[in-house]
ZAFI-515781 format. One record per residue: residue in three letters; y, x negated, z of N, C-alpha, C, O in turn. Coordinates in nm, 3 decimals. Atoms other than C-alpha are relative to their C-alpha. Layout:
N
- ALA Y X Z Y X Z Y X Z Y X Z
...
//
This chain:
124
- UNK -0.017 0.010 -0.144 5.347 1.748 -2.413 -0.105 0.086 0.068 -0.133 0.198 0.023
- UNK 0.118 -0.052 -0.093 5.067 1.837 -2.149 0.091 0.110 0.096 0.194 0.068 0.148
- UNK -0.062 -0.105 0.006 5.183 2.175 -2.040 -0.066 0.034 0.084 -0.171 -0.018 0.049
- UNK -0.006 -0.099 -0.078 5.088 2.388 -1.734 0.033 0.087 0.036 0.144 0.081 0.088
- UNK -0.100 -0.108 -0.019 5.163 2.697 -1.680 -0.123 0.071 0.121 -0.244 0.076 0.099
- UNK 0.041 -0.109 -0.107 5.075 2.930 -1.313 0.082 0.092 0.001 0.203 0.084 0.024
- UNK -0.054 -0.125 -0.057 5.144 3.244 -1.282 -0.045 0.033 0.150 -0.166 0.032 0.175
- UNK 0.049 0.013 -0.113 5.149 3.296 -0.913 -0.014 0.177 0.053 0.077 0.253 0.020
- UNK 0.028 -0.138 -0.030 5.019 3.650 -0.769 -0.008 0.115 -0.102 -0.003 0.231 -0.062
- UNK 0.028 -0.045 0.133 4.972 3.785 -1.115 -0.033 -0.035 -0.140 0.021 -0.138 -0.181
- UNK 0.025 0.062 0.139 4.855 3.737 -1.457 0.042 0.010 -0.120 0.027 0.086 -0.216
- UNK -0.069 0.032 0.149 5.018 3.629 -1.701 -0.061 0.033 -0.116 -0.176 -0.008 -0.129
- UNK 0.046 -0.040 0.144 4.974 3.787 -2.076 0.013 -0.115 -0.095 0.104 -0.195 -0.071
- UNK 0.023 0.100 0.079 4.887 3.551 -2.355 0.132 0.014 -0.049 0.192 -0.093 -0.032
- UNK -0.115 0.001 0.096 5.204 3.647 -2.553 0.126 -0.066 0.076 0.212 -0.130 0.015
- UNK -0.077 0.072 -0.113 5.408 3.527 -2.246 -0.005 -0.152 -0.025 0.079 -0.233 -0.066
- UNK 0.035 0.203 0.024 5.204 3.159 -2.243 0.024 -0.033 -0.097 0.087 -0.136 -0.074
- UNK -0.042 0.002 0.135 5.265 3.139 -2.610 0.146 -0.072 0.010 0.197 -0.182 -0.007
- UNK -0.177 -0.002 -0.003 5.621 3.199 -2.560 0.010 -0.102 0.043 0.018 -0.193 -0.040
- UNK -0.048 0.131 -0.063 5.684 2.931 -2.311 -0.058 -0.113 -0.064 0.021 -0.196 -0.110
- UNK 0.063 0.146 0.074 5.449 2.652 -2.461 0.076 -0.010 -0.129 0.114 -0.125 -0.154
- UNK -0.120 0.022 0.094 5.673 2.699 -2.760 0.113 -0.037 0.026 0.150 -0.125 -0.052
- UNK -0.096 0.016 -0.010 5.960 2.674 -2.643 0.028 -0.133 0.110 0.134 -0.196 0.118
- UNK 0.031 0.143 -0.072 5.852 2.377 -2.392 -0.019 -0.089 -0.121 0.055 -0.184 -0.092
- UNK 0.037 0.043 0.121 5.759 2.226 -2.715 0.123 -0.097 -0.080 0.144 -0.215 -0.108
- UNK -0.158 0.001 0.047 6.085 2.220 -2.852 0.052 -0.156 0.103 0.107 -0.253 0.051
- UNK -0.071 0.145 -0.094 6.179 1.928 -2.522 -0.021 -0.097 -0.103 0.078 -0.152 -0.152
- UNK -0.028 0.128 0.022 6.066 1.674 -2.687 0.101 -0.082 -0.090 0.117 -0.204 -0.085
- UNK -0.105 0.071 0.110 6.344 1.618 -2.979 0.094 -0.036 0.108 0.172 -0.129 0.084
- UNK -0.104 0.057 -0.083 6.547 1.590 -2.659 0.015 -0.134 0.097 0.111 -0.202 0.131
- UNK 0.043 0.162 -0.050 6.362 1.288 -2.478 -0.154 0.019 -0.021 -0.239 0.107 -0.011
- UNK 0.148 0.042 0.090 6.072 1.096 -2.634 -0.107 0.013 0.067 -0.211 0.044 0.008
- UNK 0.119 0.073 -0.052 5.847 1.009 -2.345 -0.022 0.105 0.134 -0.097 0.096 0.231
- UNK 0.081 -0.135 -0.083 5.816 1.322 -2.156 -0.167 -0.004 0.057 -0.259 -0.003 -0.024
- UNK 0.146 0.017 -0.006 5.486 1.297 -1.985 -0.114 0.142 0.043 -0.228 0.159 -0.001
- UNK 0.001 -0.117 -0.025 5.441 1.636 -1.827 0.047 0.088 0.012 0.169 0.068 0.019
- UNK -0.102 -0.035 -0.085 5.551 1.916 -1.718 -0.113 0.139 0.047 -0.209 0.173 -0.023
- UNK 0.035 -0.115 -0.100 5.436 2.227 -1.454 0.092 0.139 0.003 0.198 0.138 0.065
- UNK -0.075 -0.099 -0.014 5.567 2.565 -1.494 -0.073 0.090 0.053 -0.191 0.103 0.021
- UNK 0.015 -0.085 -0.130 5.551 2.833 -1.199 0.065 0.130 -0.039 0.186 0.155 -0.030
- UNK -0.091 -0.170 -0.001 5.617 3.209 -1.279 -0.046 0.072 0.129 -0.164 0.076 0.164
- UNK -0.041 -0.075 -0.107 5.716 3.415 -0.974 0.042 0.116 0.007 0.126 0.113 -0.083
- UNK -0.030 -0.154 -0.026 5.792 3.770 -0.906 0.079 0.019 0.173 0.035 0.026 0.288
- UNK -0.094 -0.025 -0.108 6.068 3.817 -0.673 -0.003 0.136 0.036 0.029 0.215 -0.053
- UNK 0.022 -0.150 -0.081 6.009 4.150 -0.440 -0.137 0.017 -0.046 -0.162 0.131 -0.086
- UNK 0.169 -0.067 0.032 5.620 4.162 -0.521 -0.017 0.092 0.113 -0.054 0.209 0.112
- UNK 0.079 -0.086 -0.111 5.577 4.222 -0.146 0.024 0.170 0.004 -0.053 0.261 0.033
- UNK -0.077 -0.143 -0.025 5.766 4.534 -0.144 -0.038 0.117 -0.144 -0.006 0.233 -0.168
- UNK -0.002 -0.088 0.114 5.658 4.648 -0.464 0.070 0.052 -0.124 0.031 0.132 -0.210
- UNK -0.142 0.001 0.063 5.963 4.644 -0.640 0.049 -0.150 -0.042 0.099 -0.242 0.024
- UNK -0.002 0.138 0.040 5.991 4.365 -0.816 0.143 -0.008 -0.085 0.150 0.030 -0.202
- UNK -0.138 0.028 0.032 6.376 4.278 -0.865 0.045 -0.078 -0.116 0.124 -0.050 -0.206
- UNK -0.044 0.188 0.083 6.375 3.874 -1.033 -0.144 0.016 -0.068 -0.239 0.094 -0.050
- UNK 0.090 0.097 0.065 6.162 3.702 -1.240 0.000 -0.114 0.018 0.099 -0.160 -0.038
- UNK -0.066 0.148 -0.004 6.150 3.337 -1.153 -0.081 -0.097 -0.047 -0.189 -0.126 0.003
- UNK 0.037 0.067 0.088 6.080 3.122 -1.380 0.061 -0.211 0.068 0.171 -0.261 0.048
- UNK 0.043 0.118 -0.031 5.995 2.735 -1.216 -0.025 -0.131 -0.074 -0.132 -0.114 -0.131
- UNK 0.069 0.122 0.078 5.944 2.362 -1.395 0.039 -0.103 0.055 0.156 -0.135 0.077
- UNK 0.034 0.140 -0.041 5.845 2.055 -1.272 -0.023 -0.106 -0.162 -0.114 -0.076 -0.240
- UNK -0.039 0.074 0.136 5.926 1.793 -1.590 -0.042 -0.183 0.061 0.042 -0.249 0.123
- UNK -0.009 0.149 -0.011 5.772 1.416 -1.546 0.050 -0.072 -0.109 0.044 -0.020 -0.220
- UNK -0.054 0.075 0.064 5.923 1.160 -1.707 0.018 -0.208 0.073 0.040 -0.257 0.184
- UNK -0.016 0.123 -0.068 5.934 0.782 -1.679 0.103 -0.051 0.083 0.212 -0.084 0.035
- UNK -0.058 0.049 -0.064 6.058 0.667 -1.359 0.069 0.180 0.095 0.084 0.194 0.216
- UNK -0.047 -0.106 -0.095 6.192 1.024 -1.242 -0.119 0.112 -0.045 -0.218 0.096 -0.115
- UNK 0.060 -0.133 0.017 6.074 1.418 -1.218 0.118 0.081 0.043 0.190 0.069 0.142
- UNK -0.105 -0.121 0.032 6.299 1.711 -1.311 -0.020 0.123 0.051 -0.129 0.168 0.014
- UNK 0.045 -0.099 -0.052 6.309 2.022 -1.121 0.129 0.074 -0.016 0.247 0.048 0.007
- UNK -0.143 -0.113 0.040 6.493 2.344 -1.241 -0.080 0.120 0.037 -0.199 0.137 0.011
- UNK 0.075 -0.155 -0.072 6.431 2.712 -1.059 0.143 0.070 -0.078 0.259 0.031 -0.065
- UNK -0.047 -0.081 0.030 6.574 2.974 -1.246 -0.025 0.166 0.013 -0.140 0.186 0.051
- UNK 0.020 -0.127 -0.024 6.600 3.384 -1.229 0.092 0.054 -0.075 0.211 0.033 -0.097
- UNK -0.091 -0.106 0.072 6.649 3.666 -1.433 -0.077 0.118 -0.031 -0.193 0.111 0.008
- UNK 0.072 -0.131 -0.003 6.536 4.034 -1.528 -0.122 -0.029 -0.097 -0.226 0.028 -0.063
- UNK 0.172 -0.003 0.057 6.236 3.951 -1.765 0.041 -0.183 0.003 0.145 -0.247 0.019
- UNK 0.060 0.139 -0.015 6.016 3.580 -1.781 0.085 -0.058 -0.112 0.143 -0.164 -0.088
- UNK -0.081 0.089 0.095 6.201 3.507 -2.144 0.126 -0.044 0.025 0.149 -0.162 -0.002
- UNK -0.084 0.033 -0.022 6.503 3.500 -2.051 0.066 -0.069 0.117 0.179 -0.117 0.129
- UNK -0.038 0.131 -0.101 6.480 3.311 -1.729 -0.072 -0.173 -0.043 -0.053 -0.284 0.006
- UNK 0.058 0.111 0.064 6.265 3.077 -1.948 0.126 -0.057 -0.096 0.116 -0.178 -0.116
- UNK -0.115 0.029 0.101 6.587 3.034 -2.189 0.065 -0.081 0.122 0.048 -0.201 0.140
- UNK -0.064 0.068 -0.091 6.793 2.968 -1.896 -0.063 -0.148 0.085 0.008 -0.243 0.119
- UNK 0.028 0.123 -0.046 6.550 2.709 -1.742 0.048 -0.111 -0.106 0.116 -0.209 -0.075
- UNK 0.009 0.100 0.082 6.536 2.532 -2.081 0.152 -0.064 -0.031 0.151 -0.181 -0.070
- UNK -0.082 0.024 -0.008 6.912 2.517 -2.090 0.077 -0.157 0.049 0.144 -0.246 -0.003
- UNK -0.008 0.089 -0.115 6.923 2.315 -1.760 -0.047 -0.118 -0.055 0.009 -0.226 -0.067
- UNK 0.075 0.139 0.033 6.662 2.102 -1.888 0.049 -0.088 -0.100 0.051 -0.211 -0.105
- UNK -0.072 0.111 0.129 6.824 1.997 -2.200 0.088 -0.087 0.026 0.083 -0.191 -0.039
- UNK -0.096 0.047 -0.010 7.121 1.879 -2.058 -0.055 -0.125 0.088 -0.027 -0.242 0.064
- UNK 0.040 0.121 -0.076 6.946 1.677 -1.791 -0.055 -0.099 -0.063 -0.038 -0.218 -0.038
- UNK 0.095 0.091 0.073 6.699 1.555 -2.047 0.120 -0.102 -0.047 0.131 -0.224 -0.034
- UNK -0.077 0.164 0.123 6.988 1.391 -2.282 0.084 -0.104 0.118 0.114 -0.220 0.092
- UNK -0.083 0.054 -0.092 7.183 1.290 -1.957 -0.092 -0.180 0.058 -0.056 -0.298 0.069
- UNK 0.067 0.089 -0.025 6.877 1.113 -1.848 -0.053 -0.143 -0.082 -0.086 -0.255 -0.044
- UNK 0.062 0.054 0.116 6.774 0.980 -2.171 0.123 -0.110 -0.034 0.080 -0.222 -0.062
- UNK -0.102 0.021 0.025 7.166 0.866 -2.232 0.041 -0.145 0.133 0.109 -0.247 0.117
- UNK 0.010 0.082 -0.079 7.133 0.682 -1.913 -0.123 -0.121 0.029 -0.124 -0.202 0.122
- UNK 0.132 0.091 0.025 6.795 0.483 -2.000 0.031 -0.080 -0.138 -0.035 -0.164 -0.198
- UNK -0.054 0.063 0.143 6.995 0.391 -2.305 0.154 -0.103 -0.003 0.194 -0.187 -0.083
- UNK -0.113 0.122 -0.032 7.321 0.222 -2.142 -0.014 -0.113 0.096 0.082 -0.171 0.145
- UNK 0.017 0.091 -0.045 7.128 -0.019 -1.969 -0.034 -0.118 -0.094 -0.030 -0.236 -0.058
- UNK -0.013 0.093 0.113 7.077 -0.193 -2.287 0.099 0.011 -0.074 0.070 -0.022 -0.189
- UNK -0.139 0.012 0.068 7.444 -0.155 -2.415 0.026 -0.116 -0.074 -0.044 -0.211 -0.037
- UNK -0.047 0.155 0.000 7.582 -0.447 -2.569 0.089 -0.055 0.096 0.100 -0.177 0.109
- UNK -0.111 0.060 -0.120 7.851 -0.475 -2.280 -0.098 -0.001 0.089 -0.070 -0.094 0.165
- UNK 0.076 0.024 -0.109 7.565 -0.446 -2.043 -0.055 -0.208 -0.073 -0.006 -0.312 -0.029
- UNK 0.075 0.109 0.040 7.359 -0.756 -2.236 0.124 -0.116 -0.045 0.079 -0.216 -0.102
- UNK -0.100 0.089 0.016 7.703 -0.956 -2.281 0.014 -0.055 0.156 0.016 -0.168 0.205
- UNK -0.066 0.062 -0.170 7.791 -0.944 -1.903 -0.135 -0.099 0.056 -0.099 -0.196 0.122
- UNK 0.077 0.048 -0.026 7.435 -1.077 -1.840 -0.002 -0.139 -0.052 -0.025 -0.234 0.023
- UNK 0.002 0.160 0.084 7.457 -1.391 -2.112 0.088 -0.066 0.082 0.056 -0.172 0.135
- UNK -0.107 0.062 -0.107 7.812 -1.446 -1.900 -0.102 -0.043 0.121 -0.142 -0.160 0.122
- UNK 0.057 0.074 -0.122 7.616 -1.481 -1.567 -0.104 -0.079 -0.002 -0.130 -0.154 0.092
- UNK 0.062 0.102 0.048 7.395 -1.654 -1.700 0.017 -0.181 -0.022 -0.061 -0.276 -0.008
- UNK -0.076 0.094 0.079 7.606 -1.917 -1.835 0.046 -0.044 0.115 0.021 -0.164 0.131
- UNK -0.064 0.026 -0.097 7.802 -1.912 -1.494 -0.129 -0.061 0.124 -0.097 -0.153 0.200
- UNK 0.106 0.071 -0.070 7.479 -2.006 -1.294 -0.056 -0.142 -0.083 -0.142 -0.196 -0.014
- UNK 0.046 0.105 0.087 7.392 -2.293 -1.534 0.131 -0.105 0.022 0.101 -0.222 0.048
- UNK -0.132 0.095 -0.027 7.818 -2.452 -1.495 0.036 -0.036 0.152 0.135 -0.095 0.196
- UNK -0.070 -0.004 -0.143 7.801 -2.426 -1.127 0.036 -0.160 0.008 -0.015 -0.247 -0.063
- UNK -0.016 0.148 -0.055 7.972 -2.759 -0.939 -0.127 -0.038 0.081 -0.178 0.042 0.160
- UNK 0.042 0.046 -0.124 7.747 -2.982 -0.760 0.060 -0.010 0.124 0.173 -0.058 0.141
- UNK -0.038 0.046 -0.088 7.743 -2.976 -0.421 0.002 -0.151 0.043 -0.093 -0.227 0.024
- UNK -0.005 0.123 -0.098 7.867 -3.285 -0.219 -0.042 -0.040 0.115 -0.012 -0.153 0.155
//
């Protein structure tokens, strides 16, 4: 998966980008056709100097939609855990739902209307 990562108003350490591209990595056993995704690290209280959050950002394309999860927590790994959380669940939700449109009760009810447009009465 084509991977982005900004760090916004600071720079990010290699062992950081590592981290996340690994563990972004990991999505795909959860859905196949992932096409991108954008991740945004943030520092909550920079202005002030005092930097409170960590917020950890991802933008996730995928065919037909895009996934967006904002998370926060005291260091980048562990708001990166928590994003990936989010994401998993959406991923199989999404994936689970690209998969009951070809059901067999979906592709039965279709042969039915099918069948029912083909018996109509002539009109008189």
């Amino acid at each position: 998966m084509r991977l982005q990562i900004n760090a916004v108003h600071f720079t990010a350490d290699r062992s950081l980008l590592d981290f996340i591209q690994a563990k972004f990595n990991k999505l795909d056993t959860f859905h196949d056709r992932i096409i991108s995704g954008e991740v945004f690290l943030r520092l909550d209280g920079a202005d002030t100097h005092k930097v409170k959050q960590k917020i950890v950002e991802i933008r996730l394309s995928i065919p037909g939609k895009e996934l967006f999860v904002k998370e926060s927590d005291k260091t980048f790994e562990n708001a990166t855990d928590r994003v990936l959380d989010v994401l998993k669940d959406k991923l199989v939700r999404c994936k689970q739902k690209r998969s009951d449109f070809s059901s067999q009760a979906i592709v039965e009810a279709k042969s039915r209307m099918k069948e029912d447009e083909v018996f109509e009465p002539d009109e008189l």
